[in-house]
N, CA and C atoms as a LAMMPS dump frame, in Angstrom:
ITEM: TIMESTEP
0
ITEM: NUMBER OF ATOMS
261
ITEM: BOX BOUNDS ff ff ff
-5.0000000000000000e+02 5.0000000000000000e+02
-5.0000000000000000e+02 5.0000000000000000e+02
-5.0000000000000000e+02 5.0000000000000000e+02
ITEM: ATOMS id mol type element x y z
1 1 1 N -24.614 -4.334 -10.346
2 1 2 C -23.853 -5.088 -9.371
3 1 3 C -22.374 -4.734 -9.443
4 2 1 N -21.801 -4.636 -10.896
5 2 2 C -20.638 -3.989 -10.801
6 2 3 C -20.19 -2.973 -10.228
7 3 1 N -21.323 -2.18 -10.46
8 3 2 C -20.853 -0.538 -9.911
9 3 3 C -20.663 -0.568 -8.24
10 4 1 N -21.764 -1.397 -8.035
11 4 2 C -21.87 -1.639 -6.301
12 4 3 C -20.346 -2.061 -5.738
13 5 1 N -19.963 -3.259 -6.592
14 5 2 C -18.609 -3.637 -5.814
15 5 3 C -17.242 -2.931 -6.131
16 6 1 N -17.936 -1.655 -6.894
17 6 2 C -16.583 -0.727 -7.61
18 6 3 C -16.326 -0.014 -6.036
19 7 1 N -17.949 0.3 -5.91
20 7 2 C -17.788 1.625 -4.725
21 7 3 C -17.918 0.749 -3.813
22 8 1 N -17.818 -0.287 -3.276
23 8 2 C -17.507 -0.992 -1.822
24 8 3 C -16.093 -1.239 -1.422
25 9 1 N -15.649 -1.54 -3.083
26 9 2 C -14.347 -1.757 -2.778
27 9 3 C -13.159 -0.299 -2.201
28 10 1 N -13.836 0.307 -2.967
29 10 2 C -13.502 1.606 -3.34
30 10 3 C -13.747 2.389 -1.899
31 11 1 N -14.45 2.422 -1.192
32 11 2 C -14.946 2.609 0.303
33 11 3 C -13.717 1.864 0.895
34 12 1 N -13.633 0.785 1.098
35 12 2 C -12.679 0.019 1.471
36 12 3 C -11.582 0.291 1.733
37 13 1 N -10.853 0.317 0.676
38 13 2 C -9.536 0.94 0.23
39 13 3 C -9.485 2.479 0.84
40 14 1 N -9.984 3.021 0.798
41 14 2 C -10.217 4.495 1.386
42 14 3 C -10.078 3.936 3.167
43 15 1 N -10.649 3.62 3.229
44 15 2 C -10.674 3.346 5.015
45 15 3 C -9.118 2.462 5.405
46 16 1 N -8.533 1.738 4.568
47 16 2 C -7.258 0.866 4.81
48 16 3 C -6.345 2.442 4.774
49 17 1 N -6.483 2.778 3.506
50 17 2 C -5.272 4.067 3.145
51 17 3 C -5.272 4.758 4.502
52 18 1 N -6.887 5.458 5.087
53 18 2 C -6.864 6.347 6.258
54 18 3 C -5.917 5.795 7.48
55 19 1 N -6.31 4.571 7.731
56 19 2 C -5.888 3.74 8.795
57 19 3 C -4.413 3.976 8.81
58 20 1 N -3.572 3.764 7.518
59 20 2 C -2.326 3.201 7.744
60 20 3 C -1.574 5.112 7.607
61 21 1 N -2.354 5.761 7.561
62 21 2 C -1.906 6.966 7.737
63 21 3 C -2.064 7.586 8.999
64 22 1 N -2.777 7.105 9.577
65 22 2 C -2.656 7.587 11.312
66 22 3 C -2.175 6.491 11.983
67 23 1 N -1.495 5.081 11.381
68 23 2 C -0.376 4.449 12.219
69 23 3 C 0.699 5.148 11.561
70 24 1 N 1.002 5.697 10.604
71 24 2 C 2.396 6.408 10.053
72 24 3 C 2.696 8.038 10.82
73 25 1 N 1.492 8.467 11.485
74 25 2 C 1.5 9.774 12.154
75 25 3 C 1.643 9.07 13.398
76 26 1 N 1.375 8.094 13.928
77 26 2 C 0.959 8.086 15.397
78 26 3 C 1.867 7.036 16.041
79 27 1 N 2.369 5.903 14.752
80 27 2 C 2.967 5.028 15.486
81 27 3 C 4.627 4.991 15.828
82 28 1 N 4.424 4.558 17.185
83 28 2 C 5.216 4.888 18.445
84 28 3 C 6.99 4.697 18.131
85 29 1 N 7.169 3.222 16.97
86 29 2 C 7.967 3.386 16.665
87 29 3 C 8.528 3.264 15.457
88 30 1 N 9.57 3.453 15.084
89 30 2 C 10.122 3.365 13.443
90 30 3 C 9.479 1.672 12.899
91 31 1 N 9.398 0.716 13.14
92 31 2 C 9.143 -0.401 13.137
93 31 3 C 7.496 -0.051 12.939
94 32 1 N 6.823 -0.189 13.981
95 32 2 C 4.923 0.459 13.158
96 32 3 C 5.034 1.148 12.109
97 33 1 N 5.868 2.251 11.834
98 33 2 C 5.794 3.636 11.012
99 33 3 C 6.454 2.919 9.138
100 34 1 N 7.515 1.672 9.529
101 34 2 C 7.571 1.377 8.349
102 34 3 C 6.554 -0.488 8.065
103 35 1 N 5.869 -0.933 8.774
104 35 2 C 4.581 -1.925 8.494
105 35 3 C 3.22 -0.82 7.907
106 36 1 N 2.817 0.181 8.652
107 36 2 C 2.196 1.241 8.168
108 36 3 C 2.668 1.623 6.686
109 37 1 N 3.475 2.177 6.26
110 37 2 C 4.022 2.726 5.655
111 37 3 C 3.882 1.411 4.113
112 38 1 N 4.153 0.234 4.551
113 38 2 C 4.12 -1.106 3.604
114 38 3 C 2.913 -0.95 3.532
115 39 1 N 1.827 -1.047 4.15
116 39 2 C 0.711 -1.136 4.179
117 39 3 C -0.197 -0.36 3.069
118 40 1 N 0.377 1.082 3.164
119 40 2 C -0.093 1.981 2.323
120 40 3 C 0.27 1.752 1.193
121 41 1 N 1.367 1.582 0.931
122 41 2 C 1.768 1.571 -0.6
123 41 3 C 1.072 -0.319 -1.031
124 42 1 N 0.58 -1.112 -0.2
125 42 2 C 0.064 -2.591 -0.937
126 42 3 C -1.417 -1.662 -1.133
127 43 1 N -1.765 -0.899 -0.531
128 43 2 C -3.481 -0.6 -0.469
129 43 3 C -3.34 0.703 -1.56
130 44 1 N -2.201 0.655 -1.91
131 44 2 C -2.229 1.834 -3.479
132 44 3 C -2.231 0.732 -4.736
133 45 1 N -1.425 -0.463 -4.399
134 45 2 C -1.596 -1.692 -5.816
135 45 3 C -3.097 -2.157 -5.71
136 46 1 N -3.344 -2.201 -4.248
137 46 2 C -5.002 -2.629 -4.615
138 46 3 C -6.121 -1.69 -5.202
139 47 1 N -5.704 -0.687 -5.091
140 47 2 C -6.423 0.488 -5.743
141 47 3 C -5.825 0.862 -7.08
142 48 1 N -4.921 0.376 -7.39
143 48 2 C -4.556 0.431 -9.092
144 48 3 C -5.081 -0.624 -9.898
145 49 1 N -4.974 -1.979 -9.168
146 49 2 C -5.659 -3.259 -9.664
147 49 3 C -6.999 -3.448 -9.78
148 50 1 N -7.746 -2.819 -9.004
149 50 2 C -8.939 -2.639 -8.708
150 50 3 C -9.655 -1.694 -10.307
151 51 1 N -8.988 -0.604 -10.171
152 51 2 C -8.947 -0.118 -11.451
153 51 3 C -9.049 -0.407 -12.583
154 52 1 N -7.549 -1.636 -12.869
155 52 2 C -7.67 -2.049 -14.183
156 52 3 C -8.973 -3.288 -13.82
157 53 1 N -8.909 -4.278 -12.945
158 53 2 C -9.939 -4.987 -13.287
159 53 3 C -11.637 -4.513 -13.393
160 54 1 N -11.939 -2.875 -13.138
161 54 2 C -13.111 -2.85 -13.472
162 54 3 C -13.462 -2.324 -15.006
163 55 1 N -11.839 -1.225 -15.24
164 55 2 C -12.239 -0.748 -16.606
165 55 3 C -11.538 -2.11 -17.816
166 56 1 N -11.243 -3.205 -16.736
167 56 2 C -11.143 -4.576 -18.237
168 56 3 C -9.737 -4.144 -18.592
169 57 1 N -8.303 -3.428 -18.652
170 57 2 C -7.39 -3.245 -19.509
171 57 3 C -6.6 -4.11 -18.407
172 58 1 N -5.266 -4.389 -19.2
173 58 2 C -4.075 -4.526 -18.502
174 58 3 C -2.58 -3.518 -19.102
175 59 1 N -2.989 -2.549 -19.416
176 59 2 C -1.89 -1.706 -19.249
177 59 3 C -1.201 -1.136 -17.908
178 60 1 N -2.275 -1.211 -17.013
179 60 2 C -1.532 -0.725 -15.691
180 60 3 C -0.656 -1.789 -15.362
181 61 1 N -0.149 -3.015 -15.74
182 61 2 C 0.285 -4.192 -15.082
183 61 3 C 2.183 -3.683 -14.863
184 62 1 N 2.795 -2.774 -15.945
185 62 2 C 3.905 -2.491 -15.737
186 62 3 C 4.011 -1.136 -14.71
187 63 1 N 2.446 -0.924 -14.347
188 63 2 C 2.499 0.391 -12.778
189 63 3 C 2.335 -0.709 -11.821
190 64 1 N 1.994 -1.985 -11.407
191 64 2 C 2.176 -2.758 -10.577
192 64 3 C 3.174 -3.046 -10.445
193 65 1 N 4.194 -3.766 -10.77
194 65 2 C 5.072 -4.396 -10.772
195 65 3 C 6.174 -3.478 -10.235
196 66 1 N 6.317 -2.162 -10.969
197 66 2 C 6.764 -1.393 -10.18
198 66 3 C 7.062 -0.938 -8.746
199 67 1 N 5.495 -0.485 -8.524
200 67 2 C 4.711 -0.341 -6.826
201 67 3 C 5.218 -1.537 -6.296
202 68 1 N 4.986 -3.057 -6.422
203 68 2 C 5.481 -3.897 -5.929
204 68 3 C 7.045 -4.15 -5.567
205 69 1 N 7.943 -4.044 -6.553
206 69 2 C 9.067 -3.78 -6.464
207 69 3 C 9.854 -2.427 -5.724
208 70 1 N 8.631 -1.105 -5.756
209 70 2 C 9.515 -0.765 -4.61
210 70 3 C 8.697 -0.686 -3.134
211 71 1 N 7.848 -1.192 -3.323
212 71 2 C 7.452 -1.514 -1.59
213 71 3 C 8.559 -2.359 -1.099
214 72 1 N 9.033 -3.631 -2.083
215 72 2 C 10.228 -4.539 -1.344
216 72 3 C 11.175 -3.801 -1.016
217 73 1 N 11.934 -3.042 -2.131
218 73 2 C 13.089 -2.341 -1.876
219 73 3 C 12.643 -1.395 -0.617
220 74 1 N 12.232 -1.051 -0.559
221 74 2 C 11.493 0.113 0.382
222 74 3 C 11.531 -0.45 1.393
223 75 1 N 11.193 -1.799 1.908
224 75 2 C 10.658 -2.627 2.85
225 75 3 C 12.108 -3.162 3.478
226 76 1 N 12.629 -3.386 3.016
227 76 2 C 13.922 -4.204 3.304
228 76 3 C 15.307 -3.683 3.358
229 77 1 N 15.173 -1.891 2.87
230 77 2 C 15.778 -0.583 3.111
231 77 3 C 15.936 -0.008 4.508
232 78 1 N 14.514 0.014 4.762
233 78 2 C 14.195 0.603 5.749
234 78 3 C 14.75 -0.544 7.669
235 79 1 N 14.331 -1.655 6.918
236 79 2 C 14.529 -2.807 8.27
237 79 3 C 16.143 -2.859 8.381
238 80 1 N 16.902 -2.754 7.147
239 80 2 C 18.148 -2.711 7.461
240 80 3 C 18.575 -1.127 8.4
241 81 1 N 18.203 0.002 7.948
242 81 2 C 18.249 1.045 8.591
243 81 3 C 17.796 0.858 10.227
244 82 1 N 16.812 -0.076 10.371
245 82 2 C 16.324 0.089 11.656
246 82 3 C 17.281 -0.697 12.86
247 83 1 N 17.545 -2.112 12.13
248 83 2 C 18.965 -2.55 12.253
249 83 3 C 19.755 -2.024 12.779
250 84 1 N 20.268 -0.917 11.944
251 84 2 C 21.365 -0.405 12.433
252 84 3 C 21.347 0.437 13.573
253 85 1 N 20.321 0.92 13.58
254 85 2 C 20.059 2.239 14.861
255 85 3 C 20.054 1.325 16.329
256 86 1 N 19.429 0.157 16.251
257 86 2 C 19.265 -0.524 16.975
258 86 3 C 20.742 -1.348 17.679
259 87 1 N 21.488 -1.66 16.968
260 87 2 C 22.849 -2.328 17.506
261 87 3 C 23.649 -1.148 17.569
């Protein structure tokens, strides 16, 4: 049963990553391209977390926190940039 919800999840995550990579190729404007772009990097913590909770460790927890911290910075970089182009 474990293994099943390793590779469902794991399927999963694969299909989110694809997705938010053809709104980052395709979408229309800087605004899609950086929600896309957030998107991918939360569906890389879920695929690191996913990780540690099947092999049981928590050493990856200081590669989360990271990823998390710069999706924000990243996130709130970028909206100010968009900001500006915009006024």
């Amino acid at each position: 049963m474990t293994t099943l919800l390793a590779v469902a999840l794991t399927v999963l995550i694969s299909v989110t990553a694809l997705l938010a990579l053809a709104r980052i190729y395709r979408g229309p404007s800087l605004i899609d391209r950086v929600v896309a772009a957030d998107l991918l990097l939360s569906t890389m913590l879920a695929a690191v977390a996913v990780e540690a909770a099947v092999n049981r460790h928590a050493t990856t927890l200081p590669i989360l926190v990271v990823l998390s911290l710069l999706g924000f910075v990243g996130s709130v970089s970028l909206v100010r940039f968009a900001v500006r182009e915009v006024a």
